[in-house]
N, C-alpha and C positions, 0 to 999 in steps of 0.2 A: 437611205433616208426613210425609205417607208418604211423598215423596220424599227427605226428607233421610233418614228412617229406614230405607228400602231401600237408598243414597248412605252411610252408616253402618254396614250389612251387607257392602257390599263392600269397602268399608275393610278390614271385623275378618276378612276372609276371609283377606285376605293375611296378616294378624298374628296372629289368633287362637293358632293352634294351630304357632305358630314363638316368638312372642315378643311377651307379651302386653305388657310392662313399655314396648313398643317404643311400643303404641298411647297408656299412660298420658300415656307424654312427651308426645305431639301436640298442639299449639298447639288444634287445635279438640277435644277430647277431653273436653272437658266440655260443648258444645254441647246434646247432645240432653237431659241432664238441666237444665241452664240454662234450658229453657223454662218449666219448673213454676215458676208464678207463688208462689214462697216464696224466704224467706231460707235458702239452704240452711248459711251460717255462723251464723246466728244463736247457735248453740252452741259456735263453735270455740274449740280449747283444750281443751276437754275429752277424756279418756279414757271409752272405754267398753271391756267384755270381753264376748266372743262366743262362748258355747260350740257346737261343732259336730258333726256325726258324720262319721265316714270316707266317708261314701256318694261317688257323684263327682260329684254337682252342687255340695255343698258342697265339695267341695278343685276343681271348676272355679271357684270363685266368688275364691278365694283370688289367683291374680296380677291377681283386680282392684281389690281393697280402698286401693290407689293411688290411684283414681278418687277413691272416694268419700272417702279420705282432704285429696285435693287439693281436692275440690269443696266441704269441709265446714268443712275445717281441724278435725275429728276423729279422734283418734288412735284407732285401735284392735287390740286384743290377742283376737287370732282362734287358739283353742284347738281342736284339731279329735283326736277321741277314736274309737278302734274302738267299735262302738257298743254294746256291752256297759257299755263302763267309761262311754262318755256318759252312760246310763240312771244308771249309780252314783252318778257325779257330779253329775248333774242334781238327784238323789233328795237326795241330803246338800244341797243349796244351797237346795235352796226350802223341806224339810221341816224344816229349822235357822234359815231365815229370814238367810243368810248376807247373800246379792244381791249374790257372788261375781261373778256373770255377769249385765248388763244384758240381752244378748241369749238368746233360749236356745231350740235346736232343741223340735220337739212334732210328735208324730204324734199321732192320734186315741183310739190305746189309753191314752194315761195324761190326755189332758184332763179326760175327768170326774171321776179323780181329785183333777185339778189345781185345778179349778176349786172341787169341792167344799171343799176347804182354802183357800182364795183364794192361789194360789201363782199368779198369772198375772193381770196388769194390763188389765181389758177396755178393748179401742183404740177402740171408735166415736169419743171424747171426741175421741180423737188425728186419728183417722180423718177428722170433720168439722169440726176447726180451721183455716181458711181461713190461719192465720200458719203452722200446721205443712205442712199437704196443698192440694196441689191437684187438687179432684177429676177438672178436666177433663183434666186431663196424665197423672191415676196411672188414671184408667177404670177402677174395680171391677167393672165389668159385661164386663170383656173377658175377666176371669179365670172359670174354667171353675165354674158353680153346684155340681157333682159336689162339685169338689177346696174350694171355699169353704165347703160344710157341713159338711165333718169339722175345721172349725177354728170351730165354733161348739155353744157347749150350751145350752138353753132361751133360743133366741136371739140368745145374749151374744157375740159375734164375740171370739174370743182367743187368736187368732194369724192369718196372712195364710200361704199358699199360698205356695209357694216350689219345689216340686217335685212330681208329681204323677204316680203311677202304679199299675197292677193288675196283678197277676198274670196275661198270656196265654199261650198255645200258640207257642213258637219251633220252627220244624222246618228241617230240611235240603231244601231245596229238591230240590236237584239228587241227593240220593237216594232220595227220593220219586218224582223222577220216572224213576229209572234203574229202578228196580224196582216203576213202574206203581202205587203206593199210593195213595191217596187220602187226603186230610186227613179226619180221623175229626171226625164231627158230636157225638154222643154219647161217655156214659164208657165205655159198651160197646163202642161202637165202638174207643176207643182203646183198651182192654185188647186186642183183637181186633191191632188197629195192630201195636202192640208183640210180639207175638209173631211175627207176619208179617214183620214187617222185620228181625226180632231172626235170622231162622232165615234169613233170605235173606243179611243181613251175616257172616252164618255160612259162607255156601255161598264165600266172596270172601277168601282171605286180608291183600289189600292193609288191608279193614275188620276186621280181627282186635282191633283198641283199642278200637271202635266198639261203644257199648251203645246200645239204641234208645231208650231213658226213663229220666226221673229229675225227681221233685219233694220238695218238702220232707221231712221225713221227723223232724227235730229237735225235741224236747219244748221248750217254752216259747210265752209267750203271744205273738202276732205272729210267733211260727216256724210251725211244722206247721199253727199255724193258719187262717195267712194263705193256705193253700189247701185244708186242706181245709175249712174254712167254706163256701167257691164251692162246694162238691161236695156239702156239706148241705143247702143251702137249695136248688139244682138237684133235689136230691129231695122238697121238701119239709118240710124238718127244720129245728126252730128249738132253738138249744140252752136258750132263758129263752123264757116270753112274756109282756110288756107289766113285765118285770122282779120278776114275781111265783112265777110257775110253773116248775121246770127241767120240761125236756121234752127233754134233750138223749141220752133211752134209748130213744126212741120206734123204731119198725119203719123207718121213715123214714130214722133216723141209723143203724140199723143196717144197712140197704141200704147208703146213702153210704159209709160207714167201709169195708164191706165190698168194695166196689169201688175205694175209693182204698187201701185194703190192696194188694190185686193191681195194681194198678197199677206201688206205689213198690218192691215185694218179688220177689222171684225170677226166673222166665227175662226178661230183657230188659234186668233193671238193672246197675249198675255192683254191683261184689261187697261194697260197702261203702254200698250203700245207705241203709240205716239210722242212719247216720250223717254224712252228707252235710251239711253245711251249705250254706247256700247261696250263700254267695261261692264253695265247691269248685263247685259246680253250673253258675254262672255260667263258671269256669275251664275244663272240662270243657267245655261249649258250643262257647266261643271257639277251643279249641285243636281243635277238630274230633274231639272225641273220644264226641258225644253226639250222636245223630240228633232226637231232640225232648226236650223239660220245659218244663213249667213255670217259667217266670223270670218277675222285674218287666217290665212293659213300657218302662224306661226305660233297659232291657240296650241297648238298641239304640245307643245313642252307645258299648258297648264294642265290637261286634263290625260297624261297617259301614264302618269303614277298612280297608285292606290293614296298616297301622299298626299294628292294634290285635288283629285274629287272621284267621289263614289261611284263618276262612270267610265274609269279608266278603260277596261276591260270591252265596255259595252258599244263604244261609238268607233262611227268610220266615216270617209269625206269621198264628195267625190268634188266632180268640176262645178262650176256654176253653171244652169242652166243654159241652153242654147235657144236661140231666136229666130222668126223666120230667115232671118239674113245669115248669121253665123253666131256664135260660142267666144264670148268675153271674159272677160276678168278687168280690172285695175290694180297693176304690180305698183308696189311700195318698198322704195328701201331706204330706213334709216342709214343716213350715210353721217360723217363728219369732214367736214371742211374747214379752214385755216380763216379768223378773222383777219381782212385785208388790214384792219388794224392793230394786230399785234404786234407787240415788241419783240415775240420768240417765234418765229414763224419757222426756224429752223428746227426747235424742238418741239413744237408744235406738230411738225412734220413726223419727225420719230415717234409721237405717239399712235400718230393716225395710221403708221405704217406698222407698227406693234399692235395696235387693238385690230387692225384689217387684216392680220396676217393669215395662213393658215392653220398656224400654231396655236394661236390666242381663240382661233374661230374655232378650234376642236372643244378648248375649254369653255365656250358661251354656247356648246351643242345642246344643253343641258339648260338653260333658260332662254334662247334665243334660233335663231332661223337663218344661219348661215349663208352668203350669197354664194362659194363656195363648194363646184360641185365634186370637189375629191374626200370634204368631209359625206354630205351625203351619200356617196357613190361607198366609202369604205365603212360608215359607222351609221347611219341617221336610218338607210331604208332597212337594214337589221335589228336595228335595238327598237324601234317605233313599231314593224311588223304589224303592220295594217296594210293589207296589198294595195286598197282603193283608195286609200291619203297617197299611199306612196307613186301610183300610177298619175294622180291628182300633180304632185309636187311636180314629176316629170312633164306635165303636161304645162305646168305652170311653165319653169324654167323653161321648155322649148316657144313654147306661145303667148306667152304674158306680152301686150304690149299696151301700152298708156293709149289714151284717145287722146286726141291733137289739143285740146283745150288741157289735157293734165300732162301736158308733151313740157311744162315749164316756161309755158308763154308767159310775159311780163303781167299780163292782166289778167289772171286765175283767179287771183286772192279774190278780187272784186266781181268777175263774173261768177266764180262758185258761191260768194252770196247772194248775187242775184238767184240764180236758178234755183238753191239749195234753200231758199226762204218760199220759191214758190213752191215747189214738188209739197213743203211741210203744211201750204196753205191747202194742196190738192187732198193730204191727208187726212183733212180735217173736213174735206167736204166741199169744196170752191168748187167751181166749175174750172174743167181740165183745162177748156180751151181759152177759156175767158184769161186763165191763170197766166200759160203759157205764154199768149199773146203780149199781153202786160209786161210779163219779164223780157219779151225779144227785146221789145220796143226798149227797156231798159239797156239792154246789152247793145243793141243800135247806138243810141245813143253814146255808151262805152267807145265803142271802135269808132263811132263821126267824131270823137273829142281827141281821141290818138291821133287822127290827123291831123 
């Protein structure tokens, strides 16, 4: 097996990222999925609909749906949404009970809402049906434990990993080492960073575009929060505990806030900080116009072609900052889950079990962040050869773990815009503690109303 599936990789090398349609044609092109002991037509003829997000795992996933079209004889209508209006449209289909969309993207922040409504079809049934799945062929144990518990709540497996990444430290290699800096270990340290490079990019007119830092900075829940969360609980700050208590004003969170303030604000950032989304940040990066931030770690398939931005060559990552308490992150995986109100939940199933596979996962290496440590392990820490993303990734997959509010509690949606509307008022200048306090009182009020 691992000879044909390496024999399989060098195939999709030549076609991948020229012309993918080229590989579907191929007389053996259905081969490596053909091994899974199932009918993979058993369903054919049918329609399903797949809702997606813009992200680029999912639009790399897209010139393959040929494959699994041809291998299934399944038609499918693959809708793919900025991911704002996904959330929207997602929200309308399952909370109307439409089951508009058999397939449907899920990150961890809205499962427990999901779940609690039963808007998500739990797969084990699917998962250990010897006519649906073949366990030895799909290996659930190959997929990364990290990235497979943020697709499960009190157990219930409900949705399957699909993309899988945290927020690290990208930096400019080769300006780091032009002007002797050192990768900052701590937050202090990189407050410290960022002025020093910022004054030095200063002294050089070539870097005149060139701002040293930038991370989130955007109110909403999974925006500003998605990093500074790592930077809370690095100090010890938890924003709920055990889902009973907010605790998100404590001395702790207001250390944190206060050093990821200075961070995202003043001499170092870009002048529109504040307002940064994060695909600008992302853009920024690539085009060489950022010395370090904050990004997902699955940036990496935009910026390590000469293709894709003029700093392929030049940039490296390490982990995210560490805090007086410990060294964070927030793991994130695109996963797909079965709307609990489809009419095809059986073929819905064979998609989710073809796009999660590790077959499919080889071919989205190349736009996407595999959960997936046998691609990594045979292809990803070789062809990317950056030691310090790659010791980075490792570090992620063994340590990544969610903080208990992004664990997929029922009421994230609403406390991440509680917090994530104050942290963007601290940006702007509020007073930390005045802010904080405000927001518990709000989140109080959240969990006295759950009772």
């Amino acid at each position: 097996m691992k000879r044909s599936f390496n024999l399989l990789y060098l195939l999709l090398a030549c076609c991948t990222l020229t012309n993918p349609i080229q590989f579907v044609q191929s007389k053996t092109s259905l081969a490596n999925w053909q091994e899974a002991n199932i009918d993979w037509r058993q369903h054919k003829g049918t329609h399903i609909n797949v809702l997606a997000d813009e992200q680029p795992a999912f639009m790399a996933l897209k010139p393959y749906l040929p494959i699994f079209e041809k291998l299934t004889g399944i038609s499918v209508g693959f809708h793919a949404l900025e991911q704002s209006k996904m959330r929207h449209r997602r929200a309308i289909d399952l909370s109307k009970g439409l089951g508009l969309y058999d397939v449907i993207p899920m990150g961890v922040t809205f499962l427990g809402q999901a779940h609690a409504n039963n808007y998500l079809e739990p797969l084990s049934s699917y998962l250990n049906d010897p006519l649906l799945t073949d366990l030895n062929w799909y290996k659930v144990t190959d997929i990364s434990p990290n990235s497979l518990s943020l697709c499960q709540i009190d157990g219930t497996l409900l949705s399957l990993p699909f993309d899988f990444s945290a927020p690290i430290y990208f930096y400019r290699k080769d300006l780091f080492d032009k002007f002797n800096i050192d990768v900052p270990d701590t937050y202090e340290a990189l407050l410290t960073t960022k002025i020093t490079l910022q004054r030095a990019l200063d002294k050089h007119p070539e870097y005149s575009d060139i701002h040293a830092f930038a991370s989130r900075t955007m109110p909403g829940a999974g925006l500003n929060t998605w990093t500074v969360l790592p930077a809370m609980r690095s100090y010890g700050a938890q924003i709920i505990t055990d889902g009973v208590s907010a605790t998100s004003n404590s001395q702790s969170a207001h250390d944190a806030i206060k050093v990821y303030r200075d961070l995202v604000t003043g001499y170092g950032n870009p002048a529109n900080s504040r307002t940064l989304h994060f695909y600008q940040i992302r853009k920024l990066f690539k085009e060489g116009k950022l010395a370090s931030a904050f990004i997902a770690s699955h940036f990496y398939n935009e910026i390590d072609t000469k293709h894709e931005s003029i700093i392929w060559d030049k940039w490296e990552a390490a982990p995210l900052p560490k805090g007086p308490f410990s060294r964070e992150t927030s793991p994130w995986a695109w996963a797909l889950a079965i709307n609990a109100h489809s009419q095809k939940k059986s073929a819905a199933w064979l998609f989710i079990q073809w796009a999660t596979s590790a077959q499919t996962a080889m071919l989205l290496s190349t736009g996407g962040s595999p959960p997936r440590m046998q691609i990594w392990q045979e292809q990803l820490f070789s062809l990317v050869n950056k030691p310090g993303f790659n010791n980075t990734m490792l570090w992620v997959f063994e340590n990544a773990t969610p903080s208990y509010i992004q664990s997929g509690i029922t009421l994230f949606p609403e406390i991440g815009e509680i917090i994530s509307h104050a942290y963007s008022q601290i940006f702007y200048g509020a007073d930390i503690q005045n802010t904080l306090d405000t927001s518990n009182k709000k989140i109080d009020s959240l969990l006295n109303k759950k009772e």
